[in-house]
C-alpha positions in Angstrom: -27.1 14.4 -10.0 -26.6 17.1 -7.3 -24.2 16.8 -4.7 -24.0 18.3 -1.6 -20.9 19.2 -0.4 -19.4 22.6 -0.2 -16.2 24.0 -2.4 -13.9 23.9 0.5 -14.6 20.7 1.7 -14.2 18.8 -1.4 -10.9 20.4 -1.5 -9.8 18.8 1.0 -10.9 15.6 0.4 -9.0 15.7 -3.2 -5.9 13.5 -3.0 -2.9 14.7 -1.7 -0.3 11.9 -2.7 2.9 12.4 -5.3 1.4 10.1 -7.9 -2.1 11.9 -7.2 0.0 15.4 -8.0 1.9 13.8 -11.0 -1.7 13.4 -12.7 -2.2 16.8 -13.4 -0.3 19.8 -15.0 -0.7 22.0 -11.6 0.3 19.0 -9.5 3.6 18.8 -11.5 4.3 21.9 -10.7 3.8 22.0 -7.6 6.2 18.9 -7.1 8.7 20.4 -8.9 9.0 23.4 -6.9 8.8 21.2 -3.8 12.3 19.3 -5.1 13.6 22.3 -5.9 13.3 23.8 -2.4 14.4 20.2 -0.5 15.6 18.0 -3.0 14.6 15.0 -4.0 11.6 13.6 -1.8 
C-alpha cells in the first residue's frame, strides 16, 4: 500500500511526547541532552 504523504509532513506528524522520545535510541538522546541543558523536565 502506497501512501501519499510527503517526507516532511510525516515528520511532523510523528509524536513529539517524552515517553514517545524514550521509545527510541535517538529520542533518548535527545532527552538527555535536553536535562542536561535545563534540568530535570
Amino acid at each position: 500500500m502506497h501512501l501519499k504523504i510527503r517526507s516532511s509532513k510525516s515528520k511532523k506528524a510523528k509524536k513529539t511526547g517524552f515517553r514517545t522520545r524514550q521509545k527510541s535510541a535517538g529520542g533518548r538522546k535527545v532527552n538527555r541532552r535536553q536535562r542536561a541543558r535545563h534540568g530535570s523536565f
